[in-house]
C-alpha positions in Angstrom: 91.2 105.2 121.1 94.1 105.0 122.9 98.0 105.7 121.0 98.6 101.7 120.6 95.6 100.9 119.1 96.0 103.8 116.8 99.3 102.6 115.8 98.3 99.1 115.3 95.7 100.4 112.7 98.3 102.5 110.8 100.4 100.3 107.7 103.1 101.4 105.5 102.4 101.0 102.0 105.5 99.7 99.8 105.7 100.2 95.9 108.3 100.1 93.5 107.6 103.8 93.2 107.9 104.6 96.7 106.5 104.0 100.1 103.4 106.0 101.5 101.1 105.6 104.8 97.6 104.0 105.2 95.1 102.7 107.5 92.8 100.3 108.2 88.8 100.5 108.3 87.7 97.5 109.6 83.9 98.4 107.6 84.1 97.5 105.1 87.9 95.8 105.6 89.6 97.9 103.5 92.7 99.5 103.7 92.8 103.9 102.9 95.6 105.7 101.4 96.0 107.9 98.8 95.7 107.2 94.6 99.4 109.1 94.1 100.8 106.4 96.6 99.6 103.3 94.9 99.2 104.5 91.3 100.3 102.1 88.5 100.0 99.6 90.9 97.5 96.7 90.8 98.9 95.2 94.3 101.4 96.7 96.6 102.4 95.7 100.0 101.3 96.7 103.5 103.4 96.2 106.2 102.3 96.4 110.1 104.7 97.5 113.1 106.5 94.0 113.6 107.9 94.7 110.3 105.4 91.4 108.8 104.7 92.7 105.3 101.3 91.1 103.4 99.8 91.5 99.5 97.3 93.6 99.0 95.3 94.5 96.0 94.0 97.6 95.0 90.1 98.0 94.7 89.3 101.4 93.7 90.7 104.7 92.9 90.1 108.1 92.9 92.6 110.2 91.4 90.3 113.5 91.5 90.2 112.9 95.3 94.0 111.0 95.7 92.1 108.6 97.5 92.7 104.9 96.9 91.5 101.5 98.7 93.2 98.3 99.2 91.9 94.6 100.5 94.3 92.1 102.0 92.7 88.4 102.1 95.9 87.3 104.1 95.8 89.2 106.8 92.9 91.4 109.4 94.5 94.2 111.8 93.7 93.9 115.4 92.8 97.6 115.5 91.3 100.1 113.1 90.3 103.6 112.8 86.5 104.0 113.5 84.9 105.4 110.7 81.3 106.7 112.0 83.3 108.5 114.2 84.5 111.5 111.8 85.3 114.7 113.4 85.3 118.4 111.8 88.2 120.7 113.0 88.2 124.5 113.1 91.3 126.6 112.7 93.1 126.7 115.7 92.3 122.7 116.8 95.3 120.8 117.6 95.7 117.5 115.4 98.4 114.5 115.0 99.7 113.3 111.8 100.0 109.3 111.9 102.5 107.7 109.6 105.9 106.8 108.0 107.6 110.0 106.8 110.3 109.3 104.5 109.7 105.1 105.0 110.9 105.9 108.4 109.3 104.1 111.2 106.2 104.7 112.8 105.6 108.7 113.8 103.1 111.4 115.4 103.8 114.8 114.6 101.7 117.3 116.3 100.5 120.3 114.9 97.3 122.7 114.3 94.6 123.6 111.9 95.6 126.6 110.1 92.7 126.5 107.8 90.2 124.0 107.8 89.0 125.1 104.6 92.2 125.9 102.4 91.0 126.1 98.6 93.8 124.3 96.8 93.3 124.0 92.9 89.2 124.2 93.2 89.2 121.9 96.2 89.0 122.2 100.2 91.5 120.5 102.3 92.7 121.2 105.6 96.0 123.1 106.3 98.3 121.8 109.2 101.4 123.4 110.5 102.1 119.9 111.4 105.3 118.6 109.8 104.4 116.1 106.1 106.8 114.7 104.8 107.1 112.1 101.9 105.9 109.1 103.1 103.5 110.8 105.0 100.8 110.3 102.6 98.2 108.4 102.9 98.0 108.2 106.6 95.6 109.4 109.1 94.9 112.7 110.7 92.9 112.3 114.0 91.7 115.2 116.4 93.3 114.6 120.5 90.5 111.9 121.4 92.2 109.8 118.2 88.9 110.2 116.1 89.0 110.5 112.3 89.6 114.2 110.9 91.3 113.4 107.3 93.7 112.2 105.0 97.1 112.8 104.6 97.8 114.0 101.1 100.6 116.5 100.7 102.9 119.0 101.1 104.1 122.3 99.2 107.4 121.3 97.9 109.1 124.6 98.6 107.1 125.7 101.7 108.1 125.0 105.5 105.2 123.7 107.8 102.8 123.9 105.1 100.9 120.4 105.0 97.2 119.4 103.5 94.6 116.6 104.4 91.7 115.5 102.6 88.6 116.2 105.1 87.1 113.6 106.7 83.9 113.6 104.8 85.2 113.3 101.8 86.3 110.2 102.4 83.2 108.6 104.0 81.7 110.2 100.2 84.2 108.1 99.0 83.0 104.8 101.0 79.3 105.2 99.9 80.7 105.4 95.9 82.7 102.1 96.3 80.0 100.4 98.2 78.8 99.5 94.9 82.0 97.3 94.4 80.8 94.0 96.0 83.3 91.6 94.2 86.2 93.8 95.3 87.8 94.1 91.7 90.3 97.3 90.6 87.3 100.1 90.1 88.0 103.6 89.0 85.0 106.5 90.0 83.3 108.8 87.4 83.3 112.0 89.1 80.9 112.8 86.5 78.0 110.3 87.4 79.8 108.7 90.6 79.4 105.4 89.2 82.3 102.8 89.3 84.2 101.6 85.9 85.7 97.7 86.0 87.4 97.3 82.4 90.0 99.7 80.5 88.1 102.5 78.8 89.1 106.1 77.8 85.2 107.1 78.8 82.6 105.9 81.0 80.4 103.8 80.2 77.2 105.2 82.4 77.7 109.0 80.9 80.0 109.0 78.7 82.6 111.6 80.8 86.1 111.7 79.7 88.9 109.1 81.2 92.2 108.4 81.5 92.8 105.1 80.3 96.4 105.3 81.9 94.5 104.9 85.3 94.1 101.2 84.6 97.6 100.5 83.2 100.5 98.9 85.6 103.4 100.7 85.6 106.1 98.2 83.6 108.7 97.6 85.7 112.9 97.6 84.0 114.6 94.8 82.6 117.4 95.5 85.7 114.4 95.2 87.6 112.7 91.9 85.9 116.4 90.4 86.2 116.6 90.6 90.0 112.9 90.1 90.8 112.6 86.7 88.9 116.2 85.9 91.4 113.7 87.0 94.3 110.7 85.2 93.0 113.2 81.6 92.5 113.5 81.8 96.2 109.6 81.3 96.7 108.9 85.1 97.7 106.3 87.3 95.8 109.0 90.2 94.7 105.9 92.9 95.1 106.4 91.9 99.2 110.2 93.1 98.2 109.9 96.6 96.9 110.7 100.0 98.7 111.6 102.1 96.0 112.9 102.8 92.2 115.1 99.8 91.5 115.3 99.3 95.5 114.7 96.5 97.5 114.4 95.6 100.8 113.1 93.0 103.1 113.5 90.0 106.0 114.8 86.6 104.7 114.0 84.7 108.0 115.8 87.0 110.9 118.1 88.6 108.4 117.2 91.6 106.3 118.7 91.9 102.7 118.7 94.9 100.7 119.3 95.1 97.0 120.1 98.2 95.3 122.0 100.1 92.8 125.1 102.1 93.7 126.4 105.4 91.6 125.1 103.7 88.3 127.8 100.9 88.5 127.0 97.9 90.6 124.6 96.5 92.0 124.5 95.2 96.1 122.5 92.5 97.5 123.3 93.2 101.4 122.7 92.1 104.8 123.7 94.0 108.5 123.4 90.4 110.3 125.2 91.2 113.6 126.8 93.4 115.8 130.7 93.3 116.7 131.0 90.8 120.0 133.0 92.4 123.2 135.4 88.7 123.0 137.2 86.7 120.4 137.4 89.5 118.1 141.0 88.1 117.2 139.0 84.6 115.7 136.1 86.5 114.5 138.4 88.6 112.0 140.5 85.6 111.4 137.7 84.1 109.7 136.2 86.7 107.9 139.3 87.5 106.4 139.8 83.5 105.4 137.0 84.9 102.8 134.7 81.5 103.8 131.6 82.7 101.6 132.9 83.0 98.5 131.2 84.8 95.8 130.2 86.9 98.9 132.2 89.0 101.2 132.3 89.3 104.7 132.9 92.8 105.5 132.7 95.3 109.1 131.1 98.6 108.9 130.2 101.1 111.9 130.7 98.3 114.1 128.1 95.5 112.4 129.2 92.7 110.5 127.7 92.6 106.6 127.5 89.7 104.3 127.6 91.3 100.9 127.6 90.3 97.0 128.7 93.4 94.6 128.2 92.8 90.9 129.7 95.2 87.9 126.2 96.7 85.8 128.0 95.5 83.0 128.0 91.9 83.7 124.0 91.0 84.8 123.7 90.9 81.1 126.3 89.3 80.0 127.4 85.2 80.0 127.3 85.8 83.7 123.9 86.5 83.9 122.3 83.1 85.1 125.2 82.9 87.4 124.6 86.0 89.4 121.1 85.8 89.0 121.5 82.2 91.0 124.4 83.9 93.2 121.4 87.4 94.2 119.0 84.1 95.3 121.6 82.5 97.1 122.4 85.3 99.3 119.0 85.6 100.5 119.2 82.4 102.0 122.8 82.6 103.5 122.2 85.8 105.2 119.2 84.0 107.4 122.0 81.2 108.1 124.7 83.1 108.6 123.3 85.2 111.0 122.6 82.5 113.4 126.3 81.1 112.8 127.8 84.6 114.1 125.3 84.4 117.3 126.5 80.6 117.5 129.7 80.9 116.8 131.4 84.1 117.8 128.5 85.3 120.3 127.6 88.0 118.0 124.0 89.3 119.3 122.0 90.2 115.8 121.4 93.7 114.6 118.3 95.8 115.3 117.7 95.6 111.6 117.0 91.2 112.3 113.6 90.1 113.0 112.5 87.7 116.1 111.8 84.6 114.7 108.9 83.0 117.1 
């Protein structure tokens, strides 16, 4: 496979926990990552490398193995990551780690096979010099002709170019278990038996083995949380497509992207980078932001980019305020994607690098 096509198969997967990496096996159509990415999750979101971010749902989990699988009705990758094509590696064998280290953009990091065997807690995964970092997980780990040789999965917290993959092979074993999911529902594996469990149960049905009912819980979300997803969800977007992070949020509205987030424990920001400072009529371009024409938001300049912003006290989303700056969050969503195209209209302002091509 050649670098772009390998790219185009590798997603970033977006919680309210965190982001990760995954990839796409086009048989059976799933998506790969790993359990510790998506757990507590019954859908998260995948996004592709135009930014273009789609539900998924969850379909079966491993946590013995951290390795998870996801199916997206709404949307099939133009490339994918062969898997008949698996690869063993030997100590010494350069590899690439594919992914989104610390929800960064796409990256390859080179490296080598330290150990192809390491025994880590009563398991065998293979150690890479190759820099992992958080976000990493999940992703793929392919040999120099871009063929399959594990699963990202993670990294000694206090150890430098120490990182560990889940071998190839065990997760084609890990295909041939959820093979037996044909109606692509949330499954969880008995590593005792190897057969698949559907409903909430704290042992499995087939042999009776121990399990950890937790695995089928969602993780409840926080009423800060709730408050500001049901403003998302008012402006007709699934809030799951909105989540990068504890009590973080970030995502396009049109060609603008918002972020929502909480700042030292006392306010909360719904902002927007739209545009980058013109060369002319800066005189009448800071005329009118300073006329404050937005109101309850602020126009405001940082690092040479123009920001549309709302700041609200932690205090007062609870308060008699509370359907007013529930309504006010909503609203910004949709005045970022029209103000941006007023600055480019108005003041010649081209659009930040954070904005999204609208075709």
């Amino acid at each position: 496979m050649d670098q772009e096509e390998l790219k185009q198969a590798v997603y970033k997967i977006n919680t309210a926990s965190g982001s990760g990496s995954g990839f796409y096996l086009k048989s059976p159509g799933i998506f790969v990552t790993n359990y510790h990415v998506v757990e507590g999750n019954k859908f998260v979101a995948i996004e592709d490398q135009q930014q273009n971010r789609y539900l998924a749902k969850v379909v079966y989990v491993n946590p013995e193995t951290d390795i998870a699988f996801l199916r997206c009705s709404d949307h099939t990758p133009l490339s994918d990551i062969p898997i008949n094509d698996i690869r063993e590696v030997h100590t010494r064998d350069k590899i690439f780690v594919l992914g989104f280290p610390f929800g960064m953009p796409f990256t390859v990091t080179a490296g080598i096979v330290s150990n192809e065997k390491q025994l880590v807690d009563g398991k065998n995964f293979i150690q890479t010099d190759a820099a992992v970092n958080p976000g990493n997980s999940g992703g793929p780990v392919v040999d120099h002709e871009g063929s399959l040789v594990g699963v990202t999965t993670a990294k000694f917290s206090e150890a430098n170019n120490v990182g560990f993959a889940i071998p190839a092979n065990i997760l084609k074993e890990e295909l041939d278990s959820f093979a037996q999911n044909i109606t692509f529902t949330y499954s969880v594996k008995c590593n005792s038996c190897k057969s698949l469990i559907y409903d909430k149960t704290d042992y499995c049905p087939n042999c009776g083995a121990n399990i950890d009912e937790r695995i089928f819980d969602d993780k409840e979300i926080s009423k800060l949380s709730q408050f500001i997803e049901d403003a998302i969800q008012n402006m007709g977007i699934d809030p799951v497509l909105t989540r990068c992070g504890m009590e973080y949020w970030q995502f396009h509205s049109g060609s603008a992207w918002v972020r929502i987030f909480v700042y030292e424990k006392n306010y909360l920001y719904a902002t927007s980078p739209m545009n980058n400072l013109p060369v002319t009529s800066l005189e009448a371009l800071f005329k009118y932001i300073l006329s404050n024409p937005v109101p309850p938001y602020q126009l405001a300049v940082y690092n040479n980019q123009l920001y549309l912003s709302y700041r609200i006290r932690m205090s007062d989303i609870f308060s008699a305020k509370s359907k007013e700056i529930q309504k006010n969050l909503g609203d910004l969503i949709l005045k970022a994607n029209e103000m941006d195209d007023f600055f480019v209209n108005e003041f010649a302002c081209e659009k930040t690098n954070y904005s999204r091509a609208i075709l």
